[in-house]
ZAMARGU-4260 file (C-alpha; in steps of 0.2 Angstrom, whole numbers, plus 5000, padded with zeros to 4 digits):
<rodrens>
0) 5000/5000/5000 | 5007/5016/4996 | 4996/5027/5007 | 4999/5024/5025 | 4982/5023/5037
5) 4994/5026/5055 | 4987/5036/5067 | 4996/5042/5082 | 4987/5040/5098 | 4986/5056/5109
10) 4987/5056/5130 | 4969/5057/5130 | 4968/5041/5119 | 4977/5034/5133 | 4968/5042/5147
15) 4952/5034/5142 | 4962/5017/5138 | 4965/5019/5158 | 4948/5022/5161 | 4941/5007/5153
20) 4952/4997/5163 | 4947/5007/5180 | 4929/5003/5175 | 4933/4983/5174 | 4941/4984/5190
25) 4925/4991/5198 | 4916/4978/5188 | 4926/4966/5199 | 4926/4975/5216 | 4908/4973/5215
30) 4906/4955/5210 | 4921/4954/5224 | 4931/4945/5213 | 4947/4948/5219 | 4956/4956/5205
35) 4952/4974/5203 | 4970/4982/5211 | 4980/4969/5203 | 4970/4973/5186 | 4974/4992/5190
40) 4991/4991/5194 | 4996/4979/5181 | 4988/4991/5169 | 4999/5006/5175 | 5015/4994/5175
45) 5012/4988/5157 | 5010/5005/5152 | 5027/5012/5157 | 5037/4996/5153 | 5029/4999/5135
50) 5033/5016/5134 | 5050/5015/5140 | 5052/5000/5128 | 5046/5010/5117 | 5060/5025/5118
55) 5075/5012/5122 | 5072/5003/5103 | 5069/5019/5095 | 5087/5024/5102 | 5091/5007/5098
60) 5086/5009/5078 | 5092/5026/5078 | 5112/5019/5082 | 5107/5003/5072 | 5123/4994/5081
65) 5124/4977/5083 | 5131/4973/5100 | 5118/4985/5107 | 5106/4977/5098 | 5112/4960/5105
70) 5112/4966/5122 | 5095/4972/5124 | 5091/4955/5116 | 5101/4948/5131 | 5091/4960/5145
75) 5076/4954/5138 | 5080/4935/5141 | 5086/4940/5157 | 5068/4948/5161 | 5060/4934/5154
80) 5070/4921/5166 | 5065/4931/5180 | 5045/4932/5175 | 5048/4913/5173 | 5053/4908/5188
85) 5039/4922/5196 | 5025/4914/5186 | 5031/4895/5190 | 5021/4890/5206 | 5029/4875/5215
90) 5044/4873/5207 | 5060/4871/5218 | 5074/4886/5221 | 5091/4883/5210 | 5083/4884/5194
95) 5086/4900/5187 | 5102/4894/5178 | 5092/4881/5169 | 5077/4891/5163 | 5091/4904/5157
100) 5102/4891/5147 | 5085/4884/5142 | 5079/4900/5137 | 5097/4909/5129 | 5098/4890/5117
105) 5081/4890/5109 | 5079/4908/5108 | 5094/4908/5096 | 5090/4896/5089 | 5074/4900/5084
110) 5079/4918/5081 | 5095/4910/5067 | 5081/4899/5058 | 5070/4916/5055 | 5080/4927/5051
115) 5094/4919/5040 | 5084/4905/5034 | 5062/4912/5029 | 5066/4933/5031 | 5084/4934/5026
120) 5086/4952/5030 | 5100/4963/5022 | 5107/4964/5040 | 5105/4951/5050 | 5104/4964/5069
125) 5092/4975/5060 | 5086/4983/5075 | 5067/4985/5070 | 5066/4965/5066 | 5074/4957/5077
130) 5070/4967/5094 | 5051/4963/5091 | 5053/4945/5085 | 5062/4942/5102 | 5050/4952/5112
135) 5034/4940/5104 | 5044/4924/5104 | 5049/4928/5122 | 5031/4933/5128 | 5026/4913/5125
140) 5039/4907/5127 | 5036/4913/5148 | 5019/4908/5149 | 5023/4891/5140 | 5037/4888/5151
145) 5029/4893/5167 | 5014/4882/5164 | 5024/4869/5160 | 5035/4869/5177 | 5020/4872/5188
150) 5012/4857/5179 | 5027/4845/5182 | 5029/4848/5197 | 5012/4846/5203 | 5012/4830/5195
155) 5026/4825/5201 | 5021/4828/5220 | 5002/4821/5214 | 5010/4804/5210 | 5021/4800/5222
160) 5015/4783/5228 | 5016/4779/5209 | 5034/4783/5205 | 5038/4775/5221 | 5030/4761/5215
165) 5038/4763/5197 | 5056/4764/5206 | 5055/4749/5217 | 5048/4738/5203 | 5065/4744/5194
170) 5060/4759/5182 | 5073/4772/5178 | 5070/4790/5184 | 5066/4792/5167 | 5051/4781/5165
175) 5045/4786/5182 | 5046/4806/5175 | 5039/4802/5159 | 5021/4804/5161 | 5023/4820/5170
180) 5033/4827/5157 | 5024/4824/5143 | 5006/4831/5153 | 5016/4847/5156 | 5023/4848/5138
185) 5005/4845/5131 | 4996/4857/5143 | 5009/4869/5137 | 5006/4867/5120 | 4986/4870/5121
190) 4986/4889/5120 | 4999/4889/5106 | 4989/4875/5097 | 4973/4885/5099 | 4982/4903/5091
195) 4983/4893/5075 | 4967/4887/5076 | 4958/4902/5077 | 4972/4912/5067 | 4963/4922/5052
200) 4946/4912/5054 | 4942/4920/5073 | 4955/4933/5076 | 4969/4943/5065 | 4983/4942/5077
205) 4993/4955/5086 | 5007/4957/5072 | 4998/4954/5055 | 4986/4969/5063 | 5000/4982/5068
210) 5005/4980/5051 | 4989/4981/5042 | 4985/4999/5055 | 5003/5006/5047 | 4998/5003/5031
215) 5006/4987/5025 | 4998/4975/5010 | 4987/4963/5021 | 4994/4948/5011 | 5013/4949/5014
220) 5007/4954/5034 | 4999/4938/5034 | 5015/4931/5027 | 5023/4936/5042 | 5012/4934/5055
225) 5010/4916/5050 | 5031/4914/5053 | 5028/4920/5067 | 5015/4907/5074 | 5026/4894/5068
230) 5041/4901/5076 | 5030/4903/5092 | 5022/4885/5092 | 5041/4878/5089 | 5048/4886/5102
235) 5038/4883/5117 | 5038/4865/5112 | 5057/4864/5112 | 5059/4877/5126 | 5047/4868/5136
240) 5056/4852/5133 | 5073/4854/5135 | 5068/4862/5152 | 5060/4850/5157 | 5074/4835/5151
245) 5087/4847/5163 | 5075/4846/5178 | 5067/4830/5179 | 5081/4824/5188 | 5080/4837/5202
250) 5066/4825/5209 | 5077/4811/5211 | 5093/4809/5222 | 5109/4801/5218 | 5104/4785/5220
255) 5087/4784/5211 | 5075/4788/5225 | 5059/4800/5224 | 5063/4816/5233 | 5054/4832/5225
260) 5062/4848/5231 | 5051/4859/5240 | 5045/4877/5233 | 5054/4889/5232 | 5047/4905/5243
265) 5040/4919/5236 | 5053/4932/5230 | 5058/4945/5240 | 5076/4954/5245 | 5080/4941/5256
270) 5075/4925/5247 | 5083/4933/5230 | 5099/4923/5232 | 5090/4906/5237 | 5083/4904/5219
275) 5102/4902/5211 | 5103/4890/5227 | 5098/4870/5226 | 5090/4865/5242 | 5100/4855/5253
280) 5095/4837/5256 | 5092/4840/5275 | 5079/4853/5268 | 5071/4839/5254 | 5068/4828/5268
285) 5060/4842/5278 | 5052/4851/5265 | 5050/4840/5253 | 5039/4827/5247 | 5046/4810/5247
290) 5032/4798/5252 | 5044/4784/5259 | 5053/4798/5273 | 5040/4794/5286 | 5045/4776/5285
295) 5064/4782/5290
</rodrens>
């Protein structure tokens, strides 16, 4: 399209936006649903982080350098670790390594296959590419991953007599942590799954729209936003599955025996440093589950 249909929103477009969102929350305050503050305050938060998103790439594209460029990308992984491990209800401290080695592998690989192999950009750290690329593959790849550990984990602590069972009877670690796995991989997979399902029949999703508001031919926006939704569906699936290959093992001691570690304690200034920390066996058999430690 030659003639571009953008138009800038103004601080009273955003004012409103607000409002509508300061409406839902009173919507929930009288249903007493629990949600309005956190509805309100997340609002605000998203707003600034956007915002100042927002200036830091424009900087970003203006300098069009490559190592800045890859060291936002390396920020953002580092946030998305972080959000991760916040998100991931029940899993144990000490993991934060994992779910960055997990995270920093995928991500480039993922990001090598699209740009060098389906895009093939002129430059391969063009800013206005490969800044938003990251931030959407990163965005599922969070929720994905965090859905997934919460699931395992649970699992894991749901069957116990069954693993316990599995072991004594001479299964491997492996074949014990196999059904939670592939639960948690599954359940991961269902919101993915659904985003192509309903992609161009039920909704025009968030990228193939932006482009089609500044003006771009429908057609190749399409193009792109289906990429993209291939990207997105391959990642969390080998995301969420290389994770989980590194930390099945954490609910097993050295010699083959069911121990899952406890949870790791809501974040704070003083728990910060326990999240790098494995938790020691003392606090397993403690914490723990391990349905045979009663019998001790």
């Amino acid at each position: 399209m030659s003639t571009s249909t953008y138009t800038v929103i103004d601080v009273w477009g955003l004012v409103f936006a607000m409002l509508m969102v300061c409406a839902a929350a009173g919507i929930s305050m009288a249903m007493k649903l629990g949600v309005g503050k956190s509805l309100v305050w997340n609002s605000i938060r998203s707003l600034v982080q956007l915002l100042a998103m927002g200036v830091v790439i424009e900087y970003v594209i203006k300098l069009n350098n490559a190592w800045i460029t890859i060291g936002l990308i390396c920020l953002m992984v580092l946030a998305a670790t972080e959000i991760t491990m916040n998100r991931a209800k029940g899993a144990p401290s000490g993991m934060v390594g994992i779910v960055l080695l997990s995270l920093a592998i995928t991500m480039l690989l993922m990001l090598t296959l699209v740009t060098e192999v389906i895009i093939r950009p002129k430059n391969w750290a063009l800013p206005e590419l490969i800044i938003p690329l990251t931030g959407m593959l990163l965005g599922n790849a969070v929720s994905t991953l965090a859905l997934g550990m919460s699931r395992f984990f649970d699992s894991m602590r749901e069957r116990a007599n069954d693993i316990q069972t599995m072991l004594a009877l001479g299964a491997s670690p492996w074949e014990a942590a196999r059904p939670s796995i592939r639960s948690s991989v599954r359940l991961g997979l269902l919101p993915t799954i659904a985003k192509l399902e309903t992609a161009g029949i039920v909704t025009i999703p968030g990228m193939m729209s932006g482009q089609i508001i500044s003006g771009e031919n429908p057609f190749e926006a399409a193009k792109y936003q289906f990429v993209l939704l291939t990207a997105i569906a391959a990642l969390t699936l080998v995301a969420d599955a290389v994770t989980l290959l590194f930390i099945y093992k954490r609910c097993f001691t050295s010699y083959d025996r069911y121990l899952v570690p406890p949870p790791a304690p809501q974040l704070t200034l003083k728990t910060f440093g326990s999240l790098f920390r494995k938790a020691s066996r003392k606090e397993m058999l403690e914490e723990g589950t391990d349905g045979a430690r009663k019998s001790e």
